[in-house]
py3Dmol code that shows the C-alpha trace and the ligand (Angstrom):
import py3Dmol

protein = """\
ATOM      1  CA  UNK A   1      -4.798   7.426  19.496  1.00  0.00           C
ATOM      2  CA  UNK A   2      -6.601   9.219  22.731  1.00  0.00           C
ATOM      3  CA  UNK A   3      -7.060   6.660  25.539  1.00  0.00           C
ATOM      4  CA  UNK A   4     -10.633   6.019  26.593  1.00  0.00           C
ATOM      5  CA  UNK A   5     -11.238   6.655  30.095  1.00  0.00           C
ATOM      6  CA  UNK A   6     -14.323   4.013  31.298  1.00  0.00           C
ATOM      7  CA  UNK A   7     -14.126   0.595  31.783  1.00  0.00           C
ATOM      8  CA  UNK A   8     -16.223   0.092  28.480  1.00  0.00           C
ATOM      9  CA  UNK A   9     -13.464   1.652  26.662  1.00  0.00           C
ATOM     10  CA  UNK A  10     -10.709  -0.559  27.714  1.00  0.00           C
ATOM     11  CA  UNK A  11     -12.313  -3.375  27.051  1.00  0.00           C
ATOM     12  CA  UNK A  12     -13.508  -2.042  23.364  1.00  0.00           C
ATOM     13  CA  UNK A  13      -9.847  -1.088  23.023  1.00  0.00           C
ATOM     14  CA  UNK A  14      -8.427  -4.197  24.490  1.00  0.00           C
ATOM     15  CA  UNK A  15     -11.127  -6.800  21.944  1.00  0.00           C
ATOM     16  CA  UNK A  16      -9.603  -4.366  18.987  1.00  0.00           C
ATOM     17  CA  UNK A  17      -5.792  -4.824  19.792  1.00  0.00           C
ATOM     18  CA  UNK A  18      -6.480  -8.592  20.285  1.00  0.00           C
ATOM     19  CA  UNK A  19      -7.915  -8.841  16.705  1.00  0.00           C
ATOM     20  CA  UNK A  20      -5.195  -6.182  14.754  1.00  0.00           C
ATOM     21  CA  UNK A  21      -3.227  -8.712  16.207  1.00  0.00           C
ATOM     22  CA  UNK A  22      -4.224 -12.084  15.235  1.00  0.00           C
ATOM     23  CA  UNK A  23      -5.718 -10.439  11.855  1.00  0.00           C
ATOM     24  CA  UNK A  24      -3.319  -7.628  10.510  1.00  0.00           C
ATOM     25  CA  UNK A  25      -4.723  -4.428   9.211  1.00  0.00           C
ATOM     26  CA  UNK A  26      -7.834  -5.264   6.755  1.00  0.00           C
ATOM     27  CA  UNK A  27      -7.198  -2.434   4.164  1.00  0.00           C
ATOM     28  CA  UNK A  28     -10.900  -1.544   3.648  1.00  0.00           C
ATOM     29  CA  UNK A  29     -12.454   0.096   1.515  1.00  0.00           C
ATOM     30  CA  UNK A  30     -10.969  -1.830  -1.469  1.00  0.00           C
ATOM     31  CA  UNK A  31     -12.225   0.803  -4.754  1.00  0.00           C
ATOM     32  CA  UNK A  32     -10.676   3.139  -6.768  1.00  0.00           C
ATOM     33  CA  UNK A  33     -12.126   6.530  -5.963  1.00  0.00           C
ATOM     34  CA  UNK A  34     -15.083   7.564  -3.203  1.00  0.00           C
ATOM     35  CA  UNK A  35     -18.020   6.823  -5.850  1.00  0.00           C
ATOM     36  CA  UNK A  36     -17.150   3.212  -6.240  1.00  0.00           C
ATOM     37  CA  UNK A  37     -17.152   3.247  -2.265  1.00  0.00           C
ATOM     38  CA  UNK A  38     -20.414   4.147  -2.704  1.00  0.00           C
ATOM     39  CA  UNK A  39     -21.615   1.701  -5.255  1.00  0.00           C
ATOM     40  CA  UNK A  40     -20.267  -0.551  -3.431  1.00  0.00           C
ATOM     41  CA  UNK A  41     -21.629  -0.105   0.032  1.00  0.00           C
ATOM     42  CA  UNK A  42     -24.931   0.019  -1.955  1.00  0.00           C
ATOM     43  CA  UNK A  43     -24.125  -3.325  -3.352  1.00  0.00           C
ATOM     44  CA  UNK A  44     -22.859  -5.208  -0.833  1.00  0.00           C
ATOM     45  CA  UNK A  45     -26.350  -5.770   1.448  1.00  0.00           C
ATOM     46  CA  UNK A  46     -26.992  -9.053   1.860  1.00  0.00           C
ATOM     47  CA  UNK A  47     -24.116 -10.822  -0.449  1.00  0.00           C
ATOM     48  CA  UNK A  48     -20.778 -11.362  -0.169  1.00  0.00           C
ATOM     49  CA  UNK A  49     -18.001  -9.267  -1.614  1.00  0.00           C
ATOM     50  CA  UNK A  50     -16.941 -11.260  -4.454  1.00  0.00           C
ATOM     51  CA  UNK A  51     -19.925 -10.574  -5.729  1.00  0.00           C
ATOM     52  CA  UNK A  52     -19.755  -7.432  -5.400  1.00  0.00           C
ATOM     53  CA  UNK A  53     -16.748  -6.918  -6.855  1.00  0.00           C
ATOM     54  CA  UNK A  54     -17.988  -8.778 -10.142  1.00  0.00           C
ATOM     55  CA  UNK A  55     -20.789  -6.256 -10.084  1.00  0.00           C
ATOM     56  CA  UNK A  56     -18.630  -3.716  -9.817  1.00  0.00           C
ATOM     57  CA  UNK A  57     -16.464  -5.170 -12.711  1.00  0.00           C
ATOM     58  CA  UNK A  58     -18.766  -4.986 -15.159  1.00  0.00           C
ATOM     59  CA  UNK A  59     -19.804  -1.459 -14.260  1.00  0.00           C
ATOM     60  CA  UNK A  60     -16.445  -0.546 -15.381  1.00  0.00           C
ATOM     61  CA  UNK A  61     -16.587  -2.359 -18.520  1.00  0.00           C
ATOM     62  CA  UNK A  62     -19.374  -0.924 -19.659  1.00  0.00           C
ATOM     63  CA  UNK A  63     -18.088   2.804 -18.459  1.00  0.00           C
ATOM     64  CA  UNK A  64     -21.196   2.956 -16.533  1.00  0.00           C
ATOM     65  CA  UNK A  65     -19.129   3.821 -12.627  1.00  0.00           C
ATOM     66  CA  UNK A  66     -20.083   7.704 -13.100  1.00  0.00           C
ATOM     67  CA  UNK A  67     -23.470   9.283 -11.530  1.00  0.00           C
ATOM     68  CA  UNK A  68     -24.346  10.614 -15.092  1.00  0.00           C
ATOM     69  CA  UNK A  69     -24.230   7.221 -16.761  1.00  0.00           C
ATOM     70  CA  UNK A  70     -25.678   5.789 -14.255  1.00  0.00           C
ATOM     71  CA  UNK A  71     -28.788   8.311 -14.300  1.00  0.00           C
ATOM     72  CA  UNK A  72     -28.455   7.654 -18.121  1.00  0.00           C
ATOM     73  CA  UNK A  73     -28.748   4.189 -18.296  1.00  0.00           C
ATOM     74  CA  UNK A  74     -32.396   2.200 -18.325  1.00  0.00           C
ATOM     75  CA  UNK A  75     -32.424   0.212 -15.036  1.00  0.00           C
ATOM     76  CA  UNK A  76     -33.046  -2.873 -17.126  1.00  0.00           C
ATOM     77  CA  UNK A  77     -29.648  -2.818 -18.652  1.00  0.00           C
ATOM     78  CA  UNK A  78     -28.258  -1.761 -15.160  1.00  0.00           C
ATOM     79  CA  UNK A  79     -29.972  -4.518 -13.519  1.00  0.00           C
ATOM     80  CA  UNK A  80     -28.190  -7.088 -15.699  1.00  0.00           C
ATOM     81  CA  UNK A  81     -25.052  -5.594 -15.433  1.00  0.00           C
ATOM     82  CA  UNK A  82     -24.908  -5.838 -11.789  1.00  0.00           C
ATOM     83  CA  UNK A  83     -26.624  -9.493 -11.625  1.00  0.00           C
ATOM     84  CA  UNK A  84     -23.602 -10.855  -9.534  1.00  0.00           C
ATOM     85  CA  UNK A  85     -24.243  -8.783  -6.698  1.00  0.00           C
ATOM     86  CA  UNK A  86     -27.552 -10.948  -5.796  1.00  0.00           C
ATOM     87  CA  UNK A  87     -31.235  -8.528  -5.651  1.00  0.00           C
ATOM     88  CA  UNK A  88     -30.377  -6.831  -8.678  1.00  0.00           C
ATOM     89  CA  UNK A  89     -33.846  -5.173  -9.813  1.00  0.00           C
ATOM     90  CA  UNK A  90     -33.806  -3.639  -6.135  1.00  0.00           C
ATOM     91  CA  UNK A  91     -30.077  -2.637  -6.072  1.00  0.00           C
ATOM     92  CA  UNK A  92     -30.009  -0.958  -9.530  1.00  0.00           C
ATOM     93  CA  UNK A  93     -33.345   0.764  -8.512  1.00  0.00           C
ATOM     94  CA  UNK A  94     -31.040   2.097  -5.001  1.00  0.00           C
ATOM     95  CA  UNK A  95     -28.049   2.848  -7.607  1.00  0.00           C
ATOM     96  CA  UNK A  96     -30.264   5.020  -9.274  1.00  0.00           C
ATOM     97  CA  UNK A  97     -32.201   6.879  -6.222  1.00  0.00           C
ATOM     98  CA  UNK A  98     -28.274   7.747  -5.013  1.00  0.00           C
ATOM     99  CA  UNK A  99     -27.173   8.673  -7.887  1.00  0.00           C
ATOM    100  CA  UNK A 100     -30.078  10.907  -8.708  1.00  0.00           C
ATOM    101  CA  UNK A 101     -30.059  12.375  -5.150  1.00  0.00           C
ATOM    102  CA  UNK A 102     -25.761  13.233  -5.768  1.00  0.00           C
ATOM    103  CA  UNK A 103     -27.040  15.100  -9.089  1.00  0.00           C
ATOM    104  CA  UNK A 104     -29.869  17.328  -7.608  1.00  0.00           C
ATOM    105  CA  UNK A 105     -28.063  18.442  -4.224  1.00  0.00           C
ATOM    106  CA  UNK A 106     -24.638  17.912  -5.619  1.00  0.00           C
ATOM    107  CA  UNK A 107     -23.829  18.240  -8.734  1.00  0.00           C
ATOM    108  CA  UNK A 108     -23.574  14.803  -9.225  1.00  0.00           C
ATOM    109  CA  UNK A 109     -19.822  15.203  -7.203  1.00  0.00           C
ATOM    110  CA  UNK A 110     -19.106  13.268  -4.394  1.00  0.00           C
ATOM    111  CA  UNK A 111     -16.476  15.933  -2.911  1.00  0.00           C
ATOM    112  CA  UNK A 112     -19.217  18.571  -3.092  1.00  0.00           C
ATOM    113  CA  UNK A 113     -21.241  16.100  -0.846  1.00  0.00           C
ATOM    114  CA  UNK A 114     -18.729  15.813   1.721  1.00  0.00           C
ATOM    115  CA  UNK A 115     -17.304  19.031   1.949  1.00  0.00           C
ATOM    116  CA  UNK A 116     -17.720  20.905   5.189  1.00  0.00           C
ATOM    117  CA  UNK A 117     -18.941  19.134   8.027  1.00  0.00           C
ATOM    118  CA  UNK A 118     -22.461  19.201   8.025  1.00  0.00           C
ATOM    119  CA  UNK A 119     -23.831  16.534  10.031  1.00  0.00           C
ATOM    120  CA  UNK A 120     -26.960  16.401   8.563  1.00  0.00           C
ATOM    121  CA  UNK A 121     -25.431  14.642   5.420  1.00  0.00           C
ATOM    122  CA  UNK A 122     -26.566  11.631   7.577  1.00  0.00           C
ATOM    123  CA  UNK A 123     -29.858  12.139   7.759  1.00  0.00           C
ATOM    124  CA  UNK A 124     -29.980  12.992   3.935  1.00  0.00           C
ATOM    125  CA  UNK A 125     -28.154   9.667   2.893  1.00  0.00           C
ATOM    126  CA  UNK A 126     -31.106   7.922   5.118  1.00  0.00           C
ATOM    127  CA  UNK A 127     -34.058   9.847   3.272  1.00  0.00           C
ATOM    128  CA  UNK A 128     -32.788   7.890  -0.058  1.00  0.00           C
ATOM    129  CA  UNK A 129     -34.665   4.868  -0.366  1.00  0.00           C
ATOM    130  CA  UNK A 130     -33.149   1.656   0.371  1.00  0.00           C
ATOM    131  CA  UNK A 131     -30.309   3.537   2.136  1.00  0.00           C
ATOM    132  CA  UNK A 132     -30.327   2.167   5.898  1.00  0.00           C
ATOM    133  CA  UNK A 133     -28.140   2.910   8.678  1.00  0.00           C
ATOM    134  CA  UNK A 134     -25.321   0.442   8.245  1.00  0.00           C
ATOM    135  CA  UNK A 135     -24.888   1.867   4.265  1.00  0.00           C
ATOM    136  CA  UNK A 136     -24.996   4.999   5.432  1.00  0.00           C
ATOM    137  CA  UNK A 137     -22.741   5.354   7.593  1.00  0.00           C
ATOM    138  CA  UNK A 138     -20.325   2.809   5.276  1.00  0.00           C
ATOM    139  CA  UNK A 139     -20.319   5.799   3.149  1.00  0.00           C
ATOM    140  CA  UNK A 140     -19.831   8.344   5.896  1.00  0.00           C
ATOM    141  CA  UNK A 141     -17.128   6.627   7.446  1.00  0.00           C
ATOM    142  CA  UNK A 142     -14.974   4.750   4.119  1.00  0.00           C
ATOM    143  CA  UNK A 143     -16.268   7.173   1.423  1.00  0.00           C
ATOM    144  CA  UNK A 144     -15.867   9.958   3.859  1.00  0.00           C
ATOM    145  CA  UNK A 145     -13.521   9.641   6.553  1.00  0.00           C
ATOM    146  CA  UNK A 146     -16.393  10.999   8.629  1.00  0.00           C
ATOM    147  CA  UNK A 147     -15.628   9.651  12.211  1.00  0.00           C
ATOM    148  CA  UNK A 148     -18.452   7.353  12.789  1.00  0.00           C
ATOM    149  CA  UNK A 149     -18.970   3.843  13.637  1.00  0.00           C
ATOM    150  CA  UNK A 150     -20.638   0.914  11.499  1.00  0.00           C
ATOM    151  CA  UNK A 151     -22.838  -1.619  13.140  1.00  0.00           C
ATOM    152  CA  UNK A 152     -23.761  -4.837  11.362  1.00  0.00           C
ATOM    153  CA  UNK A 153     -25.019  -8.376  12.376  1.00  0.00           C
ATOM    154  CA  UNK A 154     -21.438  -9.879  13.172  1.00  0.00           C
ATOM    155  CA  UNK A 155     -20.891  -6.539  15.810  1.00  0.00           C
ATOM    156  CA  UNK A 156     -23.643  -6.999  17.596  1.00  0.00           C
ATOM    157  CA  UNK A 157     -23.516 -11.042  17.451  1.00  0.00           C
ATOM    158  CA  UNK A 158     -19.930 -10.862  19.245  1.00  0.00           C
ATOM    159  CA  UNK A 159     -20.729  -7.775  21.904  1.00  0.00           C
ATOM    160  CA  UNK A 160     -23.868  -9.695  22.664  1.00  0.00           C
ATOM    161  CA  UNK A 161     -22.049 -13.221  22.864  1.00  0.00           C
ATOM    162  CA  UNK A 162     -19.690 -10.800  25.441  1.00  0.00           C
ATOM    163  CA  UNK A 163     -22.301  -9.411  27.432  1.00  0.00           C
ATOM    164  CA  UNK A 164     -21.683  -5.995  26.511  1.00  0.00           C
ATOM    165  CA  UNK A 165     -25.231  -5.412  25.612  1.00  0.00           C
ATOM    166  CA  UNK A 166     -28.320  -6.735  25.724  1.00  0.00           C
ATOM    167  CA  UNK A 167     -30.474  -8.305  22.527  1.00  0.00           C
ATOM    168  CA  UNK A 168     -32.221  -6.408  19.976  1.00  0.00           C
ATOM    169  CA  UNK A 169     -30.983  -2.936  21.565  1.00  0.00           C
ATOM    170  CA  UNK A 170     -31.518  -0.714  18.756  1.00  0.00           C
ATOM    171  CA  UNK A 171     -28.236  -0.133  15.536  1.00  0.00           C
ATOM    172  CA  UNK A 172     -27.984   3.638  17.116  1.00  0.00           C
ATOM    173  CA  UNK A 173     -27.153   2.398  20.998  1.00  0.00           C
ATOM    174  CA  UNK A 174     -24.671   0.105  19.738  1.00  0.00           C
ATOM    175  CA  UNK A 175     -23.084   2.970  17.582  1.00  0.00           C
ATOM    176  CA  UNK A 176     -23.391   5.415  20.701  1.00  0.00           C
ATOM    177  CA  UNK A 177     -21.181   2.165  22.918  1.00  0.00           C
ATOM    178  CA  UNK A 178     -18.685   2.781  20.588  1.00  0.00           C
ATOM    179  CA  UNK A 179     -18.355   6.275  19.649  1.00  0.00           C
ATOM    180  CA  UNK A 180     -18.737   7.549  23.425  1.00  0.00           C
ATOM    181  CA  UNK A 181     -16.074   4.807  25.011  1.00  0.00           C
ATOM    182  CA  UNK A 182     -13.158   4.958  21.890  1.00  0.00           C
ATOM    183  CA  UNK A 183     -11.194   8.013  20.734  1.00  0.00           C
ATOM    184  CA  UNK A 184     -12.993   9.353  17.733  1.00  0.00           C
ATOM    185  CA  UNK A 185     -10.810   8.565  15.368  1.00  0.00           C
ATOM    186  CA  UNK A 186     -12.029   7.637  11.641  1.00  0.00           C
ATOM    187  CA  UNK A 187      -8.979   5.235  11.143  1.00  0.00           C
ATOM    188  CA  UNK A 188      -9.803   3.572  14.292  1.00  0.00           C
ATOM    189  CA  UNK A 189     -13.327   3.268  13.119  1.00  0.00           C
ATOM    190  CA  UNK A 190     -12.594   1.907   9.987  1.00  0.00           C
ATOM    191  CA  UNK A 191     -10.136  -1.234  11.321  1.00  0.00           C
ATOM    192  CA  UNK A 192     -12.536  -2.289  14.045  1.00  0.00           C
ATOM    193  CA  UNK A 193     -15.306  -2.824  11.758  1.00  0.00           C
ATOM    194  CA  UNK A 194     -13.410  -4.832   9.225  1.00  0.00           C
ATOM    195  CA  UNK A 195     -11.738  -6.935  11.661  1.00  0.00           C
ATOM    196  CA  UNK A 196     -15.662  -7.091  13.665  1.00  0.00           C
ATOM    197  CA  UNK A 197     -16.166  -8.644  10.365  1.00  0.00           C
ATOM    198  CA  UNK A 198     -13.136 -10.876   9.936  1.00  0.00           C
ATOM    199  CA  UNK A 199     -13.735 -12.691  13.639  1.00  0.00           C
ATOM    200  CA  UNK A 200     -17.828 -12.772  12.639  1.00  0.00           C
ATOM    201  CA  UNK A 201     -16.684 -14.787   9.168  1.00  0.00           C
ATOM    202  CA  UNK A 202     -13.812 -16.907  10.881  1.00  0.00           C
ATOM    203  CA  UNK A 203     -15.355 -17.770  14.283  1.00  0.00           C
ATOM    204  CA  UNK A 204     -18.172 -16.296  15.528  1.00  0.00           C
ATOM    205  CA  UNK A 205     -20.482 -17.782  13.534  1.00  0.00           C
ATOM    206  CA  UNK A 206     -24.018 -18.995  13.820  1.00  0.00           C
ATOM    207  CA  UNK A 207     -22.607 -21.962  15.620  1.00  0.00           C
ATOM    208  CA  UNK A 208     -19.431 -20.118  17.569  1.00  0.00           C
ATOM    209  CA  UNK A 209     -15.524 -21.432  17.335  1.00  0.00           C
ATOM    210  CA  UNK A 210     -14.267 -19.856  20.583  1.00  0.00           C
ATOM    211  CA  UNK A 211     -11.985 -21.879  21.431  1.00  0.00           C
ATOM    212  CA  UNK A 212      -9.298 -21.171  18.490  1.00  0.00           C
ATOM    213  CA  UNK A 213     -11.059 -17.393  18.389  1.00  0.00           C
ATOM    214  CA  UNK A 214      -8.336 -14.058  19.693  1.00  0.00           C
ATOM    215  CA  UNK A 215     -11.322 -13.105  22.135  1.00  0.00           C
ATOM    216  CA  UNK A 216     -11.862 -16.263  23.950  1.00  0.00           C
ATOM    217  CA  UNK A 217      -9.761 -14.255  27.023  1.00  0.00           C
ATOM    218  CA  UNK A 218     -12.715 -11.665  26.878  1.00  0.00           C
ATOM    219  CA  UNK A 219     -15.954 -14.252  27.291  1.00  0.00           C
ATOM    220  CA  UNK A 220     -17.736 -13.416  30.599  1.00  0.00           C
ATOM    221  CA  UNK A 221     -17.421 -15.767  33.477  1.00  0.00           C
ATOM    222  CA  UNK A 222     -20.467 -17.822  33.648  1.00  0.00           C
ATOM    223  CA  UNK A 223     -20.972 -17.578  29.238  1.00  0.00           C
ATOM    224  CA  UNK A 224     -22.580 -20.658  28.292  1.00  0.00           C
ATOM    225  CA  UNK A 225     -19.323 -20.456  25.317  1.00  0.00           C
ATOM    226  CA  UNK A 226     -16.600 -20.604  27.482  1.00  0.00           C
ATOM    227  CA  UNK A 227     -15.219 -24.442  26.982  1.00  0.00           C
TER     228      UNK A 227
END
"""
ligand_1 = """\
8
SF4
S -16.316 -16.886 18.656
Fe -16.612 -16.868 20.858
S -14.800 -15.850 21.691
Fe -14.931 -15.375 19.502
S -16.019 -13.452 19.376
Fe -17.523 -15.068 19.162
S -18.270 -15.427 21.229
Fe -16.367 -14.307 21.387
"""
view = py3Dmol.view(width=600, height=400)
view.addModel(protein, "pdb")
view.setStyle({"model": 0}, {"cartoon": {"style": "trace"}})
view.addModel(ligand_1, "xyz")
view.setStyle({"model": 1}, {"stick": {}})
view.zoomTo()
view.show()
């Protein structure tokens, strides 16, 4: 790993090594193969993994984790299959508009899709409908190993909390803090966002726990959270 030359970048560096530490390494993405990456990035808006992973689950059972079935099957019986997962009409309606997009551009293979380094794979994920940023660049980065970084609510609830940027800046600035300041490096990328997500779950919550929390040291002076 490259070391970042701002400020900025020690800092992001420093609030990583303080959370591999009191964490461990997160092993994301749990799937079998790059497609169920996919599935399940698409599945896991708004619910919890668990969920997802029962979705997923029954997928398998019924043979159904393969763009082909999936095109195949009526969204009705899709829809029921992935119940679990929370939103189910609208995720097996997404399911569909991916896979359908991977079997007109691609063949319906995943390594076709990501071969070469086109960076305007990016912008194709987001003209799919109900693909946003944050899924997008799940795939990108975990289906991938495209060197890009993930935003979601608990990253920008703990770099706000820090002061390292200001509210309701838009998903791309927050991206652009991180991939100008760190390395680019897609393992790097991939173990700060899981364990962005482990301190969000364990302690920075709605209602903040920072004084057991591995970044307390990090809390401006003046935060109204320091204790
Ligand atoms: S819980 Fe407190 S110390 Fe921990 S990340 Fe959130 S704001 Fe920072």
């Amino acid at each position: 790993m490259g070391m970042p030359q701002t400020a900025t970048g020690h800092r992001l560096l420093s609030l990583y090594r303080h959370l591999f530490r009191h964490f461990g390494p997160q092993r994301w993405w749990p799937a079998r193969s790059r497609f169920e990456v996919i599935i399940g990035a698409i599945l896991t808006q708004n619910t919890a993994w668990t969920n997802v992973e029962r979705a997923i689950a029954a997928m398998r059972g019924a043979q159904l984790l393969n763009p082909r079935k999936i095109d195949a099957v009526p969204q009705e019986q899709l829809a029921r299959l992935i119940r679990p997962a929370g939103y189910y009409n609208m995720k097996a309606e997404r399911l569909k508009h991916f896979t359908r997009f991977l079997l007109t551009r691609y063949g319906g293979s995943v390594q076709r899709m990501f071969r070469g380094k086109r960076p305007g794979l990016r912008e194709e994920l987001l003209e799919i409908s109900g693909i946003g940023e944050e899924t997008a660049d799940s795939i990108l980065l975990y289906a991938g190993g495209r060197p890009i970084f993930i935003v979601d609510a608990y990253t920008r609830r703990v770099l706000e909390r820090h002061g390292l940027i200001a509210t309701n800046i838009p998903y791309g600035e927050i991206q652009r803090l991180f991939m100008t300041h760190l390395p680019t490096d897609p393992a790097l990328f991939n173990e700060y966002h899981a364990l962005l997500v482990a301190v969000g779950k364990t302690y920075c919550r709605r209602t903040p726990r920072c004084d057991d929390c591995p970044l307390l040291y990090d809390l401006p002076r003046g935060s109204p959270l320091l204790p």
